[in-house]
N, C-alpha and C positions, 0 to 999 in steps of 0.2 A: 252584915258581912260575916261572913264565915270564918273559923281562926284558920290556922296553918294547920293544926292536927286535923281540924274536921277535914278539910280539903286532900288530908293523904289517904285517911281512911278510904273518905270517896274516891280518891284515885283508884285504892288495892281494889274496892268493888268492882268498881268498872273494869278494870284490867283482868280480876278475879273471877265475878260472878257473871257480870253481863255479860252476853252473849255465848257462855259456855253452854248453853242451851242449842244454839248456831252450831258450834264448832262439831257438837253430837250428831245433830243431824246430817251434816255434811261428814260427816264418821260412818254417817249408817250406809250412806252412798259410797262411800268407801269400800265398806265390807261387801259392798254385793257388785266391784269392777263398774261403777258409773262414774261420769262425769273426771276421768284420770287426771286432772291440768286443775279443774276446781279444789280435789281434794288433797294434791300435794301444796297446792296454794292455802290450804287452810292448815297444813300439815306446821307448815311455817310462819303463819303467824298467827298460831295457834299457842306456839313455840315463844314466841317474841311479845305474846300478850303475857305470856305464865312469868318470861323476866319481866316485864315491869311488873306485875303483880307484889312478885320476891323483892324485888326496889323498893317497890313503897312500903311494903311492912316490913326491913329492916332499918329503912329512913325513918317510920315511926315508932322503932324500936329505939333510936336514936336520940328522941325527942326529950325534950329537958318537961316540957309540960304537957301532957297527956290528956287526952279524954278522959271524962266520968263513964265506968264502964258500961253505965248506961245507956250515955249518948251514942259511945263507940257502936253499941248493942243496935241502937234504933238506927245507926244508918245501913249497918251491915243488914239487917232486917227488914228493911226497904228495897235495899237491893237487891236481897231474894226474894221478895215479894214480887217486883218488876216484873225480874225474869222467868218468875213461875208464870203471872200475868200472862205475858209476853208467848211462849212457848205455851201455853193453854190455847191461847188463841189461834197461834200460828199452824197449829198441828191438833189440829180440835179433830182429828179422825185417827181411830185406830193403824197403829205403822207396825206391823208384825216386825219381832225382833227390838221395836224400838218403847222403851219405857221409861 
């Protein structure tokens, strides 16, 4: 089982990195007037993912016992690994404007 710090870092990830990859691309529909109700909808909880993000890393800022900044290292590094994954896949073709 996992301690309490491991589980906030994961949180900040997921809150942080995951699917900021998403949030981009539904940005890039933005900027060219698609999909108007999709991307005010991502606009806000795009918004509400960045507060919990800021939550969890000043809650682990809080913490009396910490990660080895190692461990902290290898999840935060999973995590962008995923979403690199993730967004490789999902967008495996060139999107002018989008990088």
């Amino acid at each position: 089982e996992n301690s309490f710090a491991e589980r906030v870092v994961a949180f900040a990830c997921v809150e942080g990195i995951l699917f900021s990859g998403s949030f981009c691309a539904i940005y890039w529909l933005k900027k060219r007037g698609l999909m108007p109700g999709l991307t005010f909808s991502n606009e806000l909880i795009s918004r509400d993912e960045g507060l919990h993000a800021e939550f969890a890393c000043m809650l682990y800022g809080m913490l009396q016992h910490k990660l080895p900044e190692d461990v902290a290292h290898s999840i935060v590094g999973a995590a962008v690994e995923a979403e690199r994954c993730f967004i490789c896949e999902a967008l495996s073709c060139d999107l002018i404007g989008m990088n």
